[in-house]
N, C-alpha and C positions, 0 to 999 in steps of 0.2 A: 272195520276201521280202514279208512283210506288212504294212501302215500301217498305221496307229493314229490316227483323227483326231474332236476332240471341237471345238466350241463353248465359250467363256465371254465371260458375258455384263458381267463388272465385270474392275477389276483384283484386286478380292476374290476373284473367282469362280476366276479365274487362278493368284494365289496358293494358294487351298482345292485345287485340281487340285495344284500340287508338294508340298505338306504331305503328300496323301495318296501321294504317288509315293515322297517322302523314307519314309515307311512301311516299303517293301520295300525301300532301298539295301540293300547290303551292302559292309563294303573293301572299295575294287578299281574301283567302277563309275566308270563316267568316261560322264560326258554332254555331248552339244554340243551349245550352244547357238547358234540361226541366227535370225535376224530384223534389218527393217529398226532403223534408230533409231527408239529409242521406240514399238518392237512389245511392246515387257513383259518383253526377259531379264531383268533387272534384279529385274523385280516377282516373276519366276518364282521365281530364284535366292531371295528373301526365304523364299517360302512355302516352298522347301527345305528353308532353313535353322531357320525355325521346326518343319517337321517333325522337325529330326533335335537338337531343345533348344537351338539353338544362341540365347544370351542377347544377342548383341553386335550392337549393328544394322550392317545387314548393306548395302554400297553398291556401287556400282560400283569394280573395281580398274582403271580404264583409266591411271592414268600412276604405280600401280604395279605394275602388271601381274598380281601374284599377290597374294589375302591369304588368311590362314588363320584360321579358326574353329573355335573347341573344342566340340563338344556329346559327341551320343549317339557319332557318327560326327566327325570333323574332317570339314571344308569346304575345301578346295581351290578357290578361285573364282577365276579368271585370266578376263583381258579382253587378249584377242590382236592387237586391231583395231592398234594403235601397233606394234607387231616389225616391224621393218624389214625384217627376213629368214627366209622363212619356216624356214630349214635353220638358222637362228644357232643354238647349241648353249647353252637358258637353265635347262636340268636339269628340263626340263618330267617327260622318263621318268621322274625320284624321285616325281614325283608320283604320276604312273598306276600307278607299281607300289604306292604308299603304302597308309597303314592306312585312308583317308579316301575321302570322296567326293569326285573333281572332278569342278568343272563351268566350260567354256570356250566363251566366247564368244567370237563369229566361227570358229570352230574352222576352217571351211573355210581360214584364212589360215596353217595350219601340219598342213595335212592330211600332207604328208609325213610329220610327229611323232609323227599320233597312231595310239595303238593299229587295230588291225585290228577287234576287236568293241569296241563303243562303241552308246551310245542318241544318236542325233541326234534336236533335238525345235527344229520350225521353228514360231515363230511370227507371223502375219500381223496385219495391223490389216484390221480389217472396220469397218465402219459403227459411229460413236462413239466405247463404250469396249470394244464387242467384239472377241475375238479368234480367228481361227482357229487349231488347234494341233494339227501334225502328227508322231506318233514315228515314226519307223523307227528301228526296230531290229537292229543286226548282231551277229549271235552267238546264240546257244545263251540265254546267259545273259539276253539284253537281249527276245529272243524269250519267255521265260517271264516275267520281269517285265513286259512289255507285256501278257501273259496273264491274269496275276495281279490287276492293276490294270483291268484294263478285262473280268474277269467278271461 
């Protein structure tokens, strides 16, 4: 399995990195998101969403758990950190199977739930406003997209 790991040096720079990743979505993909508080899911998920036209500013879903946005692709953005359990049964699978992108943060807190291939993308705080940002990718699918993007 092969890693995937770049530098950014703003929370611009951060964002500019998911725009161009929103690029290559397609339905279907589902990405996890891992990092400390205020490692930059949040800032990641925007440039997403600006990747993929989505017009509506775009926040943290933490107490309601899932919001949805309309663009190129729908947005599926769920913030997992509050599920009290990780097996509760909250219809997350309508998602992953859905027409849209998810994207789930803390994903590790419902790993039983989630799909089998999946793009996990951890990001670190480094010195200031940099960040370090690591994919791994599982699957076929998630392997050529890391490909694609990091030519």
């Amino acid at each position: 399995m092969t890693q995937y790991e770049l530098k950014t040096m703003s929370p611009e720079e951060t964002s500019q990195f998911a725009k161009r990743l929103a690029d290559h979505l397609q339905p279907g993909d589902i990405i996890a998101l891992e990092g400390d508080l205020g490692a930059g899911k949040t800032t990641f998920t925007k440039g997403l969403a600006k990747g993929l036209d989505i017009k509506r500013t775009v926040n943290s879903p933490t107490f309601t758990i899932i919001k949805e946005y309309k663009g190129r692709l729908p947005l599926y953005h769920m913030d997992v950190y509050r599920v009290a359990d990780s097996l509760e049964d909250l219809g997350f699978d309508e998602y992953f199977e859905g027409n849209g992108v998810t994207v789930v943060e803390w994903a590790h807190l419902i790993k039983e739930q989630l799909p089998s291939d999946l793009l996990t993308i951890y990001l670190y705080h480094k010195e200031g406003e940099q960040r370090k940002i690591i994919l791994n990718p599982i699957g076929p699918r998630y392997e050529q997209l890391c490909k694609e993007i990091f030519q």
